[in-house]
C-alpha positions in Angstrom: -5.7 -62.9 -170.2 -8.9 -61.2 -171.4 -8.3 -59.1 -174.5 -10.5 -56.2 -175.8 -9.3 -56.4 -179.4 -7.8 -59.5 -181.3 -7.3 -60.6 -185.1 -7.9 -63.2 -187.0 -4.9 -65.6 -188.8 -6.1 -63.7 -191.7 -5.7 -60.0 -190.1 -2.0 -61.2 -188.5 -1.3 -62.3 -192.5 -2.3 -59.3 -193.9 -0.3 -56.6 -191.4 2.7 -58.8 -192.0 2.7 -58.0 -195.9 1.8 -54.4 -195.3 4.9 -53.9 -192.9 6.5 -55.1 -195.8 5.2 -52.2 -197.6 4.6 -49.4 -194.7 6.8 -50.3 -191.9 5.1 -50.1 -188.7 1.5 -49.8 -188.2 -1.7 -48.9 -186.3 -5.3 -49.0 -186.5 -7.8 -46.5 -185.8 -11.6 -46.7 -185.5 -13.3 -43.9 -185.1 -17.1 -44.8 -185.0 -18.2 -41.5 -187.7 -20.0 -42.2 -190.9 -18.8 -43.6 -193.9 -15.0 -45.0 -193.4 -15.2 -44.1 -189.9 -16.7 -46.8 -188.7 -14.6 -49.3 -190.5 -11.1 -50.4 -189.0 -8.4 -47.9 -190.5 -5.1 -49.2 -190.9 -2.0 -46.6 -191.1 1.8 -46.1 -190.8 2.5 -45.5 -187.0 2.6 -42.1 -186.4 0.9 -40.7 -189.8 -2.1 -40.2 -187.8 -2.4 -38.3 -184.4 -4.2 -40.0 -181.4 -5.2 -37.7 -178.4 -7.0 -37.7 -175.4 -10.3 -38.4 -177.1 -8.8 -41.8 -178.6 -8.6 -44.9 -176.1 -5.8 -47.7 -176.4 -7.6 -51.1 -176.9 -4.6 -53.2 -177.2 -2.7 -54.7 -179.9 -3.2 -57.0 -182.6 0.2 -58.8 -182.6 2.4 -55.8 -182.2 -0.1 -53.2 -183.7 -1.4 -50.8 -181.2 -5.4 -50.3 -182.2 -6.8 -47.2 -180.8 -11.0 -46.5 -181.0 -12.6 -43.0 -180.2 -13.6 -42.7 -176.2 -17.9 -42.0 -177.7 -17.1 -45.4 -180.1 -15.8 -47.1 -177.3 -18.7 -46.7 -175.0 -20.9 -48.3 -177.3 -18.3 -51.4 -178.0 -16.7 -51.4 -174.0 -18.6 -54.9 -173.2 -17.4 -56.6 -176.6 -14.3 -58.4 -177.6 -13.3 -56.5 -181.5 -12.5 -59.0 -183.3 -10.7 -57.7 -186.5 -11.1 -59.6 -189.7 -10.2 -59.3 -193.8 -12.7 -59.5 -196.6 -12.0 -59.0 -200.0 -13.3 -55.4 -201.3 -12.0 -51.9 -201.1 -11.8 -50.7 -197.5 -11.4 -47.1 -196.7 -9.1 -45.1 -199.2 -7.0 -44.1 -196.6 -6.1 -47.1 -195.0 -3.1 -49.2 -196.4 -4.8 -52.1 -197.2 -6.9 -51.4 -200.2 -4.4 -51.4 -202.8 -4.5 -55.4 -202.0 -8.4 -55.7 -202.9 -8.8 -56.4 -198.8 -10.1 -54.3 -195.8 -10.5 -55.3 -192.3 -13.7 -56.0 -190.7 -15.1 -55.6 -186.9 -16.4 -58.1 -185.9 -17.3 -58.9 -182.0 -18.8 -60.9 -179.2 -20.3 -60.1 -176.0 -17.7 -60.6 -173.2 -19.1 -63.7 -170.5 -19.6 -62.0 -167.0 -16.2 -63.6 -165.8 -14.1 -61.4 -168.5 -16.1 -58.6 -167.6 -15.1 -59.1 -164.1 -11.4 -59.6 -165.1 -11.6 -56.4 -167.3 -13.4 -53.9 -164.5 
């Protein structure tokens, strides 16, 4: 199964210790300047998705959701969501930890492509 968004063993660590903390979780990326174009992690449901947000998938049992504009620009890569140490976005759960998630991608072979339509 081709996947459009995955984590590291790293990312999976992390979102376990902040369910700890927050309970359920999402991620939202939303491609605008500044934070926006970072990864933002929140409590499921404390921020509203709509019909201009697309569902990419989940990492583990975290739904991550990118803008419709972002996702025309990232639609033939896989997101591959990583942690470095630093101070991600200050409204994303993370960055009490000293941690913030990372995008990082790869092209998808013609094959996936294929598989993804």
């Amino acid at each position: 199964m081709v996947k459009r968004v995955t984590g590291t063993d790293e990312t999976h660590q992390l979102l376990k210790k902040l369910k700890k903390i927050h309970g359920e979780l999402m991620f939202h990326q939303s491609g605008g300047c500044c934070d926006g174009s970072s990864p933002m992690c929140y409590p499921r449901g404390e921020f509203r998705v709509g019909e201009s947000d697309v569902l990419l998938g989940e990492i583990g049992d975290t739904p991550f959701y990118m803008s419709k504009d972002q996702f025309e620009y990232w639609k033939h890569t896989q997101l591959i969501i990583d942690v470095v140490d630093g101070r991600g976005g200050m409204f994303s759960v993370e960055g009490p930890e000293g941690k913030r998630f990372l995008t990082r991608s790869r092209v998808f072979t013609d094959e996936e492509r294929a598989i993804l339509g």
